[in-house]
N, C-alpha and C positions, 0 to 999 in steps of 0.2 A: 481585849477588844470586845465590843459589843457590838451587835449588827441591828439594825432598824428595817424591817422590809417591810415595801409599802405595796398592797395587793390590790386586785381590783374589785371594783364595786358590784356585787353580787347580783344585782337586780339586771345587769348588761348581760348576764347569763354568757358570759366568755371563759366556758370552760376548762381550755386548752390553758387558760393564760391561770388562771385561779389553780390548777394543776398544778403550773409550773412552778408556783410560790412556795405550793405547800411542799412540794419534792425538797425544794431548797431548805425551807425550814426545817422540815424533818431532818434533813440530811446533816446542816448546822447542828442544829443541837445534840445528835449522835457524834460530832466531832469536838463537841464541847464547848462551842461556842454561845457566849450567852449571846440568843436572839429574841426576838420579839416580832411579833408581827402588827400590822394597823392597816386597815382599810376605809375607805368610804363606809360609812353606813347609810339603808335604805330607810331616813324619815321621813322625809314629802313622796318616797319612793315607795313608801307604803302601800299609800292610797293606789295607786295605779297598775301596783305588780312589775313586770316582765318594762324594760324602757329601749325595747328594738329598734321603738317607732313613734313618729307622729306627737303628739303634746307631751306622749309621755316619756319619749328621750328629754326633752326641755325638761319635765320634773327633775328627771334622773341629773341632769346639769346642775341643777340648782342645789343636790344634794352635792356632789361629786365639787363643784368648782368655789359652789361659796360658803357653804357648812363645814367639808372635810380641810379643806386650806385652815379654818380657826379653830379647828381639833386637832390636826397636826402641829400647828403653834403649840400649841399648849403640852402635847406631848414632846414637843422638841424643847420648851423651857426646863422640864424634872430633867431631859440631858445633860443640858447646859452645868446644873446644880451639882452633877455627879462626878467631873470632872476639870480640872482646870483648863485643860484642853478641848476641845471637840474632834482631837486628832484619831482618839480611840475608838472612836464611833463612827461608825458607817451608817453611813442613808443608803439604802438600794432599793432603785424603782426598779421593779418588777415586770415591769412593762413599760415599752417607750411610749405607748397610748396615754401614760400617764405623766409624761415627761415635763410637763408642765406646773408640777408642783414641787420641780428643781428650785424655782424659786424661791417657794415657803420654804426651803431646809438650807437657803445659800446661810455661810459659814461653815457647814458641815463637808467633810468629802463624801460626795454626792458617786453613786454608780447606777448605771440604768442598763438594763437588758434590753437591745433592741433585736427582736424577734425577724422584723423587717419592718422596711420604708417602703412596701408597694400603696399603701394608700398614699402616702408622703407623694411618693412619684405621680402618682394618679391626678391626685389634686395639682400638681406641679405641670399637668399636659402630657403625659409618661406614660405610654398602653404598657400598663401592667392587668386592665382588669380589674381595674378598680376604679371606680369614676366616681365621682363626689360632690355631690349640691353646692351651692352655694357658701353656705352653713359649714358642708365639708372641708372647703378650702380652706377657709378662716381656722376651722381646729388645725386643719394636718398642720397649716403655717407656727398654728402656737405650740403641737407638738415641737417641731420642728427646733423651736427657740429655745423649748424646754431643754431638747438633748443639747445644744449650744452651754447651757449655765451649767453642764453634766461634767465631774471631775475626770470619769471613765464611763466608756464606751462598751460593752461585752455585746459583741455578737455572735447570734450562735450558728453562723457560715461564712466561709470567705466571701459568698456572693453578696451580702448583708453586710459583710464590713466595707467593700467595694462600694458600696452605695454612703455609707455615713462618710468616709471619707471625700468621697466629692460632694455631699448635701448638706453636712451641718458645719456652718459655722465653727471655724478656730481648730478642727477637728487635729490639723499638724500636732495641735500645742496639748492635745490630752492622751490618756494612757489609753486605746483600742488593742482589743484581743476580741479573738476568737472563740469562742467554748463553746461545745457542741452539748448539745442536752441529752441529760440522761433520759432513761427509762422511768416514766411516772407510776409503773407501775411491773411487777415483777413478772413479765409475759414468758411464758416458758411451752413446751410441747407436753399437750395433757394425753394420758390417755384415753382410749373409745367412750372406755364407760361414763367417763365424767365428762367430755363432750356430750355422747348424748342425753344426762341427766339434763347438763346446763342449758340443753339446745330446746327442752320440751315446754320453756318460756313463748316459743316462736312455732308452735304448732303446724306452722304451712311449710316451716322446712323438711318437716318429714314425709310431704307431700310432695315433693318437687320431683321431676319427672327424673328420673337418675339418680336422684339425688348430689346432683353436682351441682357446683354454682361456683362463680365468681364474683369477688368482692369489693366494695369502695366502701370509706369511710370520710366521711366529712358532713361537707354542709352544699347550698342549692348556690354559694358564691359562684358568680361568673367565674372567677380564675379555675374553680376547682375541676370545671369542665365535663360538667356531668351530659351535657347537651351530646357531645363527644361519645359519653360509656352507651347512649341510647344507642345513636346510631351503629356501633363496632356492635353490639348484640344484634340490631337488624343484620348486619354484614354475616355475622356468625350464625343467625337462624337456622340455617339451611346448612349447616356442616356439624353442627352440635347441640343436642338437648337439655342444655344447664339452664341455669337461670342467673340472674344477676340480683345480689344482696347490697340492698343500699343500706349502710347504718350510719348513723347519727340525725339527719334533719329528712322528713319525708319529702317526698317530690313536690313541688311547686306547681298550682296548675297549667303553667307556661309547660314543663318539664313533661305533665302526665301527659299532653296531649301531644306534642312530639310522640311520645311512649303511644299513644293512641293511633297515628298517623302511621305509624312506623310500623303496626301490630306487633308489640312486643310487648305491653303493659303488663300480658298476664302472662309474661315469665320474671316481673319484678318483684323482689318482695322488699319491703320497706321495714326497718328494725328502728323503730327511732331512738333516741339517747339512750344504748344499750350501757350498763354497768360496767364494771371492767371484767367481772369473770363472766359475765356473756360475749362482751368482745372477742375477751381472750378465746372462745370458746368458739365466736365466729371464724377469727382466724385461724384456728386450728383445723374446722373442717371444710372452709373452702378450700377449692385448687388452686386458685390462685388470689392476691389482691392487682386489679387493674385501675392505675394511678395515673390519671393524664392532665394534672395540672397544667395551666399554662403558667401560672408563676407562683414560687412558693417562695418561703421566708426557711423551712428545713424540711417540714416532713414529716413529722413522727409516727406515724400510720406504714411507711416504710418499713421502719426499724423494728416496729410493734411484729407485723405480720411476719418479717423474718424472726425474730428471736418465736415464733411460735411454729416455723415451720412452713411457714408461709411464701409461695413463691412470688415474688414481684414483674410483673409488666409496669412501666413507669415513663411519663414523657422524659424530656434533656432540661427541662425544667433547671433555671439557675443554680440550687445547690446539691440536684442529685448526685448528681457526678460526684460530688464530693461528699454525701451520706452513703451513699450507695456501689458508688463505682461498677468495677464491674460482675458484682453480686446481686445483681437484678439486670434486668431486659429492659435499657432505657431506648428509648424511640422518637424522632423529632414528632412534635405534637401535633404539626397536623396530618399526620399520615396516617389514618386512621386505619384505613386497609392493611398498614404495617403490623397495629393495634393485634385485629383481629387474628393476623397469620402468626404472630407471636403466641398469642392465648391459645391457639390449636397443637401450633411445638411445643411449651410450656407440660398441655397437658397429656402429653407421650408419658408412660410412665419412666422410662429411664433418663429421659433429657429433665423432667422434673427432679426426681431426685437431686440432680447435679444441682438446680437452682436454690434447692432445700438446705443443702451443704453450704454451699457460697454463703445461702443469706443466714443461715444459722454463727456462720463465723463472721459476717460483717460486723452481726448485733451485738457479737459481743465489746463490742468497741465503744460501748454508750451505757456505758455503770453507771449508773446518779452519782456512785462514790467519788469517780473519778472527776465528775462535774462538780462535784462541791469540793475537791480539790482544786481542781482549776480554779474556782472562784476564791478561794482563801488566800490562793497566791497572788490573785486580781487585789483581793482587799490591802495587804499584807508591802503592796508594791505602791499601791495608792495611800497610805499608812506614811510611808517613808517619804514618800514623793509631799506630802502635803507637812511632816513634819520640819522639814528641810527647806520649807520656803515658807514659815510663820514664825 
């Protein structure tokens, strides 16, 4: 068997998803499997850098839709040559975002990791928190068709597989599973000293009035509901002196000035795209991480801050329940005042602990090994299924 994965185009700076490839690949090739990887590459993406926005997602299109499609042909023809079959060989989109280059690989059994369909829903008229231009609708739809020409389906939540079986196209007639994503990176409980080595990157943490804080990690997305983490620290001003640690994408001016209204700005401190052993390192020394998505695709910020010790507040968010269960403090989302009274239990020292336990035995349920076992059996099932009908 040979695997083919196809990753995404670097200049869209999608972290999470570029991660997730490489976890797989790594993981593949430690099991022996010869794999390969291929992505878009940044040529007209050059010129403009970073393609978030504005003219320069169009560049970014024009490398991603009409350059990488006739680099994929031609890496899919030396395939073709290797085998009389194409039964041995897997395509795996790596992301459903990318789902639309099921086409350039049909004859192949094609599998696509769909992470989630909340922009899919979004563009479809679906409050998920994600709402979509024009322009938007027209992709999420060609996403859409893309996972439709997809041999297999992996989702990595039941909530997520709920959604492709009522959204995509023929979905009865292909192979859907489940796989929950592993750990992209080996997040463990450090001790003091190496905390506070890794922490002297972030100089105002050793400043913070207590030195306590509570945590989120993401991005300024609507769904992730950071508008929410403002106002549960206004609520909390006046019973607690921590502060709140945003890491990944810094506040938004929409975001600070809430934070400015609210007077709580300057108990935020802002980490942006911290590394993974600063991460790790942030989760280790907050008291807690507070997550109140209002809709997710799995979480991994969950799982992260548990396996390092890390105790979880978290909304009822689609697949918590099912990451987390009841090894974190999940809360309906808009109860914000809930939020806050949980963060104050939380950080009792003995009710903490208890949560520290829980979530330290959840994480362990999400080994990348196990994940690229799940996937070999995905491949291995699809193998046979496509042998057996050619």
């Amino acid at each position: 068997m040979k695997v083919l994965l196809i990753s995404n185009y670097a200049s869209d700076a999608q972290e999470s998803m570029v991660r997730f490839a490489d976890l797989l690949f790594s993981g593949l090739k430690t099991a022996g499997i010869q794999v390969e990887m291929i992505r878009p590459e940044a040529v007209l993406g050059r010129i403009v850098g970073r393609t978030a926005s504005g003219w320069a997602k169009w560049v970014g299109y024009l490398d991603k839709f009409l350059l990488f499609p006739w680099r994929l042909r031609r890496r899919l023809a030396v395939f073709r040559r290797q085998l009389r079959t194409p039964a041995g060989h897997i395509i795996h989109i790596c992301d459903h975002s990318n789902a639309m280059y099921a086409q350039a690989v049909a004859g192949f059994p094609v599998v696509a990791t769909c992470h989630d369909l909340l922009a899919v829903r979004g563009a479809l008229g679906e409050a998920t928190d994600c709402p979509a231009s024009r322009t938007g609708v027209l992709l999420q739809r060609w996403i859409l068709r893309g996972l439709s020409r997809a041999c297999a389906i992996v989702c990595d939540s039941s909530a997520t597989e709920e959604d492709v079986k009522r959204l995509v196209s023929g979905a009865d007639r292909k192979l859907i599973s489940v796989v929950h994503v592993g750990m992209n990176y080996p997040y463990r409980v450090l001790k003091r000293e190496e905390i506070v080595s890794r922490l002297k990157e972030v100089p105002r943490l050793a400043n913070l009035a207590g030195g306590a804080y509570v945590l989120h990690v993401g991005s300024n997305a609507l769904r992730k509901n950071r508008a929410a983490l403002i106002r549960i620290m206004a609520i909390l001003a006046g019973q607690w002196n921590g502060s709140l640690v945003l890491a990944g994408e810094g506040l938004s001016p929409e975001l600070r000035k809430t934070a400015e209204e609210l007077n709580v700005l300057n108990r935020i401190v802002e980490v942006e795209r911290p590394d993974n052993e600063l991460l790790e390192a942030l989760y280790n020394a907050a008291s807690l991480l507070v997550y109140p998505s209002t809709h997710e695709g799995f979480g991994w910020p969950l799982i992260e801050a548990q396996a390092c010790g890390c105790p979880v507040v978290c909304s009822d968010a689609g697949p918590f329940k099912e990451i987390v269960g009841d090894s974190a403090w999940r809360i309906p989302v808009e109860k914000e005042g809930a939020f806050a009274e949980a963060v104050v239990k939380v950080l009792h020292p003995t009710a903490r602990q208890e949560w520290v336990d829980k979530g330290l035995e959840n994480a362990k349920r999400f080994d990348s090994r196990r994940m690229v076992d799940r996937y070999l059996e995905v491949y291995k099932e699809l193998e046979q299924r496509y042998q057996s009908s050619n």
